[in-house]
SEGUKOL-787980 format. One record per residue (C-alpha): x, y, z. Coordinates in steps of 0.02 Angstrom, whole numbers, plus 32768, in hexadecimal, padded with zeros to 4 digits. Layout:
@x=X | y=Y | z=Z
...
This chain:
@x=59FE | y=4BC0 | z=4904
@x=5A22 | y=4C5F | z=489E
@x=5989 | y=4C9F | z=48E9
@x=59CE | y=4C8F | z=49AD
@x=5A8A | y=4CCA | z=496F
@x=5A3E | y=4D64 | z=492C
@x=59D8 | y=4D99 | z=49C0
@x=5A62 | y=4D57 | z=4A29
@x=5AD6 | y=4DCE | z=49DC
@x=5A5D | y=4E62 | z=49D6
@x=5A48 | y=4E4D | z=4AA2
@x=5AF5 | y=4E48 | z=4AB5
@x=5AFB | y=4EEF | z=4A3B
@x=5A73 | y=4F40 | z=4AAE
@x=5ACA | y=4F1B | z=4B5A
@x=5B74 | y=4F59 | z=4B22
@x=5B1E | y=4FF6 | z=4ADB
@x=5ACD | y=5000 | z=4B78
@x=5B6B | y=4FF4 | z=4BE6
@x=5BC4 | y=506C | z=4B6B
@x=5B4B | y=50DE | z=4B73
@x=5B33 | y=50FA | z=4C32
@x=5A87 | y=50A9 | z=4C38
@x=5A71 | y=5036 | z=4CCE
@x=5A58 | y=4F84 | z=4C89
@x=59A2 | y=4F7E | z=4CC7
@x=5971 | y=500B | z=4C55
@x=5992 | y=4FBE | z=4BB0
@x=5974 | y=4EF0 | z=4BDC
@x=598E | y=4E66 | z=4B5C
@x=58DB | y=4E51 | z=4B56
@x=58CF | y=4EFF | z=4B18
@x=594B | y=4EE1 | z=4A89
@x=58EF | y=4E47 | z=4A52
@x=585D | y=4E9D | z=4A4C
@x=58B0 | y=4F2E | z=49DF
@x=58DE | y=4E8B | z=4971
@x=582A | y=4E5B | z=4962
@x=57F2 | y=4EE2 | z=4935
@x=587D | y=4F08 | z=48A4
@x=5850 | y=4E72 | z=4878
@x=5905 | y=4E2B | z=4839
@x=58CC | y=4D97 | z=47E9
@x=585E | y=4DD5 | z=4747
@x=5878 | y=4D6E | z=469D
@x=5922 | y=4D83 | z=4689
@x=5955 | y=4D2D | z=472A
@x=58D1 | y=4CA7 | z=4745
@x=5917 | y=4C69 | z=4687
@x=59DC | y=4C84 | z=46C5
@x=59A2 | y=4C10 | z=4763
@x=595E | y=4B95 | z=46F5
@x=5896 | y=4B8C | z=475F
@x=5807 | y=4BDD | z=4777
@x=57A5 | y=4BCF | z=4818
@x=5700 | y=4BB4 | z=47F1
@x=566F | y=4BC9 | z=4888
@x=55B6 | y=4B7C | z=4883
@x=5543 | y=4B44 | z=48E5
@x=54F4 | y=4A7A | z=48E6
@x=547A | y=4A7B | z=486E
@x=5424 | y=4A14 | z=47DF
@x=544C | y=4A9E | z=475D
@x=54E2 | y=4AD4 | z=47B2
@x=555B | y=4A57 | z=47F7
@x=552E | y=4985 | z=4824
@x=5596 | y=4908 | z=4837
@x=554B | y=4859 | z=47F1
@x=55AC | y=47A6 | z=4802
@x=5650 | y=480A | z=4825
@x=5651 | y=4883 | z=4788
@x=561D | y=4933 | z=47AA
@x=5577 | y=4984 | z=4735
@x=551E | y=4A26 | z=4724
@x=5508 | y=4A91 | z=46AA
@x=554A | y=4B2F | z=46F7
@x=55ED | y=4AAD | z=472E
@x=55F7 | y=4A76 | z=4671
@x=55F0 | y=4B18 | z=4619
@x=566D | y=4B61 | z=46AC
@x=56E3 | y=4ACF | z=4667
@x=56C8 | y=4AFB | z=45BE
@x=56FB | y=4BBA | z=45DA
@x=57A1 | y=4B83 | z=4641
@x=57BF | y=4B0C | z=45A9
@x=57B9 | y=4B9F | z=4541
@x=582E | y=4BFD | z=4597
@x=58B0 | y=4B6C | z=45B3
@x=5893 | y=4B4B | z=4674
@x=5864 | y=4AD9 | z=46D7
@x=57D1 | y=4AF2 | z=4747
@x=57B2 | y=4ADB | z=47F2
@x=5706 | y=4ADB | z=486A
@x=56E3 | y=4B14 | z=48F5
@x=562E | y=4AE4 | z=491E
@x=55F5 | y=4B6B | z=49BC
@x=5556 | y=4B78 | z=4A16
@x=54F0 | y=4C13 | z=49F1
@x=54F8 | y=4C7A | z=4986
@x=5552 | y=4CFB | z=49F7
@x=55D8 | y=4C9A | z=4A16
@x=55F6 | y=4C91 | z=4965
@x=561A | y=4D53 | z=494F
@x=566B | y=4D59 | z=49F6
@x=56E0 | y=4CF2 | z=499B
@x=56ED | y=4D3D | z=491A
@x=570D | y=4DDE | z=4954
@x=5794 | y=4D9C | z=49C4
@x=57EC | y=4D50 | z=492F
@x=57D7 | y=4C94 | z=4958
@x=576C | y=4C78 | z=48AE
@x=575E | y=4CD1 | z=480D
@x=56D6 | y=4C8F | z=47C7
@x=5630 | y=4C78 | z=47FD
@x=55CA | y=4C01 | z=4788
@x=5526 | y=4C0A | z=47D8
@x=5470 | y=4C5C | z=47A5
@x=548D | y=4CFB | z=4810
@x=53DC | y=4D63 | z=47F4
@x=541B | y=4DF6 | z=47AF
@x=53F5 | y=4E92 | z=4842
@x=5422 | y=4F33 | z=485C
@x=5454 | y=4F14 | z=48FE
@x=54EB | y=4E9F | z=48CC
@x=5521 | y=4F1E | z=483D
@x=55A0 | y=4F6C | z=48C4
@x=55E2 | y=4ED6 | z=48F0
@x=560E | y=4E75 | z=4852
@x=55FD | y=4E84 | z=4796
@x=5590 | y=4E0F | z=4740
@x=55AE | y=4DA3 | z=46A4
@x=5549 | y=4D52 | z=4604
@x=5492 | y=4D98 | z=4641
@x=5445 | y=4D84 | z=45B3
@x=5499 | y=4CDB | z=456D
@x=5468 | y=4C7B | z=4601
@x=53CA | y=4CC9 | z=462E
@x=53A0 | y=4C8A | z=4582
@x=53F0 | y=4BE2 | z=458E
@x=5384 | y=4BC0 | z=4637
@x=52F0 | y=4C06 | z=45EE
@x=52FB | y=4B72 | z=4568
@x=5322 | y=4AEB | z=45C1
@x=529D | y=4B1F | z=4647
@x=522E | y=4B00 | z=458F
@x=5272 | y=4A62 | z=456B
@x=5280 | y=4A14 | z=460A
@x=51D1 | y=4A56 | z=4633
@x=5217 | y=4A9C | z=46C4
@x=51DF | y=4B4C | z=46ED
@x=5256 | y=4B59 | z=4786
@x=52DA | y=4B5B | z=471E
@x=5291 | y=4C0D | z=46D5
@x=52C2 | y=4C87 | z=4765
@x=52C0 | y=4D38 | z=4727
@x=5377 | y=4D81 | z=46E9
@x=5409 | y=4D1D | z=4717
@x=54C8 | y=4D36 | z=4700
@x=5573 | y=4CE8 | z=4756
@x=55F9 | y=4D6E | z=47A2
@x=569E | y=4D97 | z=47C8
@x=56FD | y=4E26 | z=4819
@x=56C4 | y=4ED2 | z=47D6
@x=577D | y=4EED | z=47D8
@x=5789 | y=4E53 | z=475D
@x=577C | y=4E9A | z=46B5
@x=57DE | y=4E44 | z=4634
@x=5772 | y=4DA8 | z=4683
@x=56E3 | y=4DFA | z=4680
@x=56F9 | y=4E1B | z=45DC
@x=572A | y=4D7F | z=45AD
@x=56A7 | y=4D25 | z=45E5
@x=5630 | y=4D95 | z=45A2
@x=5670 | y=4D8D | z=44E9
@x=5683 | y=4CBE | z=4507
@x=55C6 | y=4CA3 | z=4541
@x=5584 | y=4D28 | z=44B3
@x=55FE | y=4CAD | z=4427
@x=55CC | y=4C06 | z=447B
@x=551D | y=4C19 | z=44BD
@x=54C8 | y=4BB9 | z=441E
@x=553F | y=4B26 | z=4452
@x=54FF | y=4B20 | z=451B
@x=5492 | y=4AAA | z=4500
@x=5516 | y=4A39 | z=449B
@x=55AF | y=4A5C | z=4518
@x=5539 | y=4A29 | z=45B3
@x=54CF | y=4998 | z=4567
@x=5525 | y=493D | z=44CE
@x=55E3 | y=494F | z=44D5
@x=5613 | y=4930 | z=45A9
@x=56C9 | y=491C | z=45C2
@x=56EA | y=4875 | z=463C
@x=5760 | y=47F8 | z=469F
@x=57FD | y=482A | z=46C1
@x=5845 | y=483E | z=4617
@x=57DF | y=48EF | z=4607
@x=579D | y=48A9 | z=4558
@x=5700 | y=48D4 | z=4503
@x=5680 | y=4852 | z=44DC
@x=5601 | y=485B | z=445C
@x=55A0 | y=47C0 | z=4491
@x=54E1 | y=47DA | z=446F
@x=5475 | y=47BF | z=44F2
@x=5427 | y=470F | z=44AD
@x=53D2 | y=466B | z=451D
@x=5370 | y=45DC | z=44A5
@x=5324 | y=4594 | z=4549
@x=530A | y=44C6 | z=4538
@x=526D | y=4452 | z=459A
@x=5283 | y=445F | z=4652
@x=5292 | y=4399 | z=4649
@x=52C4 | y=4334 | z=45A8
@x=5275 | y=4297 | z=45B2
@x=521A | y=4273 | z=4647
@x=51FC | y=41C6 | z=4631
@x=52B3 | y=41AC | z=460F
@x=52D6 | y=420A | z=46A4
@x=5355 | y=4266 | z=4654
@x=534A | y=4326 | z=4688
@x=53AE | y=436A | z=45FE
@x=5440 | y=4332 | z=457D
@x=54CB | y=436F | z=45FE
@x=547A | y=42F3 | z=468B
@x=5528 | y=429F | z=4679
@x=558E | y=4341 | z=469F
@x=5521 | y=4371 | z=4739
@x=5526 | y=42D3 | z=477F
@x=55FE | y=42D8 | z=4781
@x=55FD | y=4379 | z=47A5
@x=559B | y=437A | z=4827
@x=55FA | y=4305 | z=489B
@x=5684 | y=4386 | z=48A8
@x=561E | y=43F2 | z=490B
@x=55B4 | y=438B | z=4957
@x=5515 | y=43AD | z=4901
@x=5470 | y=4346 | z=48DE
@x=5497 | y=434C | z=480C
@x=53DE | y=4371 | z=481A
@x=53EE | y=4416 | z=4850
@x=5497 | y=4440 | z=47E7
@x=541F | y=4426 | z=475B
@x=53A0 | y=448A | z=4795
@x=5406 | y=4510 | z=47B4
@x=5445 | y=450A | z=4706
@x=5395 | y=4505 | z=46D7
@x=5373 | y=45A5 | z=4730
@x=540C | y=45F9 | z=46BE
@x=5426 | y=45DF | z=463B
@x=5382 | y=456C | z=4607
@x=540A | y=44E1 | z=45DC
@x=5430 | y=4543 | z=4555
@x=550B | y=4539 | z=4547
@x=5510 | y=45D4 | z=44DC
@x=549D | y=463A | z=4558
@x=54E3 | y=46FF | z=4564
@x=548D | y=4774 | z=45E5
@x=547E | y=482B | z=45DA
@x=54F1 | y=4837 | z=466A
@x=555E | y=47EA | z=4614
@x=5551 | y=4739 | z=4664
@x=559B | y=46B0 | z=45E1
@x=5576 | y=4602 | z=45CB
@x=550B | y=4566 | z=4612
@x=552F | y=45A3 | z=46CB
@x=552D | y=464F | z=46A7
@x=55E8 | y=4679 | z=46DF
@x=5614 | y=4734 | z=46E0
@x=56BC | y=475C | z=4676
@x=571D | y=4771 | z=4718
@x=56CD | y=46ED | z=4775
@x=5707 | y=4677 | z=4700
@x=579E | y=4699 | z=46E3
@x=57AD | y=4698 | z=47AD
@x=5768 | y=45EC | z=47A6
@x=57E8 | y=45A6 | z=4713
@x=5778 | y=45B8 | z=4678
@x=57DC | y=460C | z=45EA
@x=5776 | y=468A | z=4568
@x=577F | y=4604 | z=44E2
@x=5720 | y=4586 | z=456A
@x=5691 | y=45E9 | z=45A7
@x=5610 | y=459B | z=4534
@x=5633 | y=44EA | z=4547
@x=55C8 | y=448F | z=45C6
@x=5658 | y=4427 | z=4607
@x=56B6 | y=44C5 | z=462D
@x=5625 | y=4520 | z=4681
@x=55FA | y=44A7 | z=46EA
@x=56A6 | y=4499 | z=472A
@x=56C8 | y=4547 | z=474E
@x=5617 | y=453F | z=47A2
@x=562D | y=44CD | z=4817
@x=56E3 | y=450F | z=4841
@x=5668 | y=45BD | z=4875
@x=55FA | y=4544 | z=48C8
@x=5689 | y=44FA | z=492E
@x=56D1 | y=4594 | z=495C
@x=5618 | y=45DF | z=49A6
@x=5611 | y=4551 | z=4A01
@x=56B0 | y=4572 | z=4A5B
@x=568A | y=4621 | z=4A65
@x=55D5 | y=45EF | z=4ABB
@x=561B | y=4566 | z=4B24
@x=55DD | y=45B5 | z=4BCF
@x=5522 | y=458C | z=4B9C
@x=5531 | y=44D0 | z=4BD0
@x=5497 | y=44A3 | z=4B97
@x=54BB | y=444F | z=4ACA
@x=5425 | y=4469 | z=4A89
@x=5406 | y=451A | z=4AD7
@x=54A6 | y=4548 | z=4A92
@x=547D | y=4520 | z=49D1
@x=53FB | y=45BF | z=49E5
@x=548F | y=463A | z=4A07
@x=5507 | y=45E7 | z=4990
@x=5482 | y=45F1 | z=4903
@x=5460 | y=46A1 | z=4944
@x=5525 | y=46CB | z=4933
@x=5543 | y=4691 | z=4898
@x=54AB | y=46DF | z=4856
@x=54DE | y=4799 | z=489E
@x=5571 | y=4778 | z=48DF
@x=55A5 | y=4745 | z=498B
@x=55C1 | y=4805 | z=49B1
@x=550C | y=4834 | z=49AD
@x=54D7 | y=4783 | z=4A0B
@x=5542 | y=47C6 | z=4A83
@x=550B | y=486E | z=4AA0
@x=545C | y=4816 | z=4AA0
@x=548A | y=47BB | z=4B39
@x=54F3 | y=4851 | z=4B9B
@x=543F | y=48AA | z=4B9C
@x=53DA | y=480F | z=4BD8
@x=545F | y=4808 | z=4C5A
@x=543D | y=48BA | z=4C87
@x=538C | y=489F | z=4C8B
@x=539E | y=4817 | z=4D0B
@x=5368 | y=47A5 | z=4C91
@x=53D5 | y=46DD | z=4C6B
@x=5449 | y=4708 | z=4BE1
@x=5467 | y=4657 | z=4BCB
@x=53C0 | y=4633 | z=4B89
@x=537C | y=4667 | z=4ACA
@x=52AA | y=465C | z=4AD9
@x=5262 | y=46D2 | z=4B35
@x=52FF | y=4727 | z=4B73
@x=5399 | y=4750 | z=4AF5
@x=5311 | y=473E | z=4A51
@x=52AE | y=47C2 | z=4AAB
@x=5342 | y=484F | z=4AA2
@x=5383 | y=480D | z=49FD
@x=52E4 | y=483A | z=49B3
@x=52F8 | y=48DE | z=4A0D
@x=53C1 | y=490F | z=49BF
@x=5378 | y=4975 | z=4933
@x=532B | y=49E2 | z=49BB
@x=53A6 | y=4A80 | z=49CC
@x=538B | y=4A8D | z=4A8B
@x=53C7 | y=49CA | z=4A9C
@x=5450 | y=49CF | z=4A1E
@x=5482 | y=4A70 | z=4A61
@x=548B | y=4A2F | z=4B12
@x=5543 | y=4A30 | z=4B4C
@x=5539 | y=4968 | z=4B70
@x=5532 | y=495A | z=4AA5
@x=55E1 | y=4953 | z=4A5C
@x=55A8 | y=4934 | z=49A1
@x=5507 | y=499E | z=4987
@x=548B | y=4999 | z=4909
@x=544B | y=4908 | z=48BD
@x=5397 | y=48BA | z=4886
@x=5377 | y=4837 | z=491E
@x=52C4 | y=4804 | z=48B2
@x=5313 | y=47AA | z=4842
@x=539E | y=474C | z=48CE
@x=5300 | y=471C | z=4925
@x=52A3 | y=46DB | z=4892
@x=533B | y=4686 | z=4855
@x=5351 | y=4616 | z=48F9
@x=529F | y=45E7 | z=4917
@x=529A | y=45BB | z=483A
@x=5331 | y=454D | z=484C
@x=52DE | y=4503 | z=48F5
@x=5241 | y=44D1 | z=48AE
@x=5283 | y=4499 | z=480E
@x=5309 | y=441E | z=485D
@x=526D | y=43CA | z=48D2
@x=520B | y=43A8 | z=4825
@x=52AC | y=4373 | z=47EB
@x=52AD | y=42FF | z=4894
@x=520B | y=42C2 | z=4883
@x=5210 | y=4293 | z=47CD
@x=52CE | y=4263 | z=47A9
@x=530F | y=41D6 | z=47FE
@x=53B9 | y=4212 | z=484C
């Protein structure tokens, strides 16, 4: 809002000049004046900390910015939320398209940030000043090591602002040259969640139990009881509750992901306190179960146009897998392709296992980007085939 009443004010500032000065009104336009703005550049350090945000622009990306099970990821997002952190603001995204559109942005004033590996070129040099080269050329470099992925490793990176930016240029610079030993702890170990904002320090743990306890029993696991109720509130063989639990947390109660997933149903932070499971809850099986059905429930209202029950259990595990965002963008581009959006095999599996394709999560039918449809696909069809052993081994 201070943004628009400054500009606002400057036009006005401009025209009167104009008027005062003789000049017919089409000579000196408000577009010219905002322009003049942009490129003065009002908002450096000093006013992006009196406004109380930064404006932070990326691109979708599985280094850059992801959202998984409603929480947003990235290392380039995480690290940007550290530095805003630092600075005692509040950050805000604005995910574009190219990377064009990012310093058109920019330039214009509607970002100050961008957190995104921008190869560092001569060409750009006139257009915007660029920040923490070295820190995150190195940081990539090693994870591209550890992750074994060379991709990762893409010559000399940096992010940018305005070259009329200093103080943040400066700040930035002297923030990733203090922190950059700590990248790999700010974007891996400590990942603030939910709504509360809070830090959790869970480590990434899962003691994974048999697939079935005691066959001859026909007992599944030691929470058979728990599936069974819990199952009737949505409507689900308990069969297949159980195998889903299987598939996340390995019936292990104290399970923790490294995305941050908590518990015997693998709630996110946010998700369960959307779904009425308090902090102190989120490892008790009871709890989980009833905050995962609730998320169940709700997917099934949300995919109650596929009529079809048992069709619909593929997008519903799909959903709460990736989130029903992603599901959904899957089936916008089988709809563009002329292909039945209401059917998983062979139609919406086929472009989820295409979303971590830039040229499909790019498309402008995609609302929530980036994500890693592999493991979405692999997830359904492991949940389908263990619930028809479960079927054809455990009486219902």
């Amino acid at each position: 809002m201070k943004r628009i009443i400054l500009l606002s004010y400057l036009a006005v500032v401009a025209v009167m000049t104009s008027c005062n000065s003789g000049t017919q009104s089409g000579d000196s336009s408000v577009f010219s004046s905002h322009e003049q703005v942009a490129d003065d550049d009002l908002f450096d350090l000093h006013e992006i900390q009196d406004n109380g945000e930064i404006i932070v622009l990326t691109l979708y990306g599985p280094t850059s910015y992801f959202e998984f099970r409603g929480e947003n990821f990235g290392s380039q997002y995480m690290l940007a939320d550290e530095y805003a952190n630092s600075i005692g603001v509040s950050m805000r995204v604005d995910v574009c398209r190219s990377q064009s559109e990012m310093i058109e942005k920019l330039q214009k004033g509607d970002g100050d940030v961008i957190a995104y590996n921008i190869t560092v070129a001569d060409s750009l040099k006139d257009k915007v000043a660029f920040c923490g080269a070295k820190p995150l050329t190195h940081y990539l470099d090693s994870m591209a090591v550890v992750r074994g992925d060379r991709s990762l490793s893409c010559g000399t990176v940096a992010w940018a602002v305005r070259k009329s930016s200093t103080d943040l240029s400066k700040s930035l610079v002297a923030w990733m040259d203090a922190n950059e030993s700590r990248f790999f702890d700010m974007t891996t170990l400590h990942r603030r969640g939910g709504k509360s904002g809070k830090y959790r320090n869970y480590a990434p743990r899962r003691k994974v139990a048999a697939p079935i306890l005691n066959l001859a029993k026909g007992q599944i696991s030691i929470y058979d009881n728990l599936f069974k109720t819990y199952s009737s509130k949505c409507n689900w063989d308990w069969r297949l509750l159980a195998a889903q639990a299987y598939q996340e947390s390995g019936f292990d109660p104290n399970a923790v992901s490294w995305m941050g997933a908590l518990g015997l149903m693998q709630l996110m932070p946010s998700t369960a306190t959307d779904m009425g499971v308090g902090e102190n809850e989120v490892f008790s099986p009871d709890a989980s179960l009833r905050g995962a059905v609730r998320l169940i429930s709700r997917l099934d209202n949300h995919y109650s146009s596929i009529t079809n029950p048992d069709e619909r259990i593929n997008f519903i595990l799909a959903a709460y897998n990736a989130g029903p965002g992603h599901v959904d963008d899957a089936r916008a581009l089988c709809k563009k392709n002329g292909r039945n959006e209401n059917v998983w095999k062979g139609n919406v599996d086929s472009y989820v296992l295409r979303m971590s394709e830039a040229r499909y999560y790019n498309d402008p039918a995609c609302q929530h980007g980036y994500f890693r449809g592999r493991e979405t696909y692999d997830y359904v069809n492991s949940i389908r085939t263990r619930w028809s052993e479960y079927k054809a081994k455990i009486k219902n």
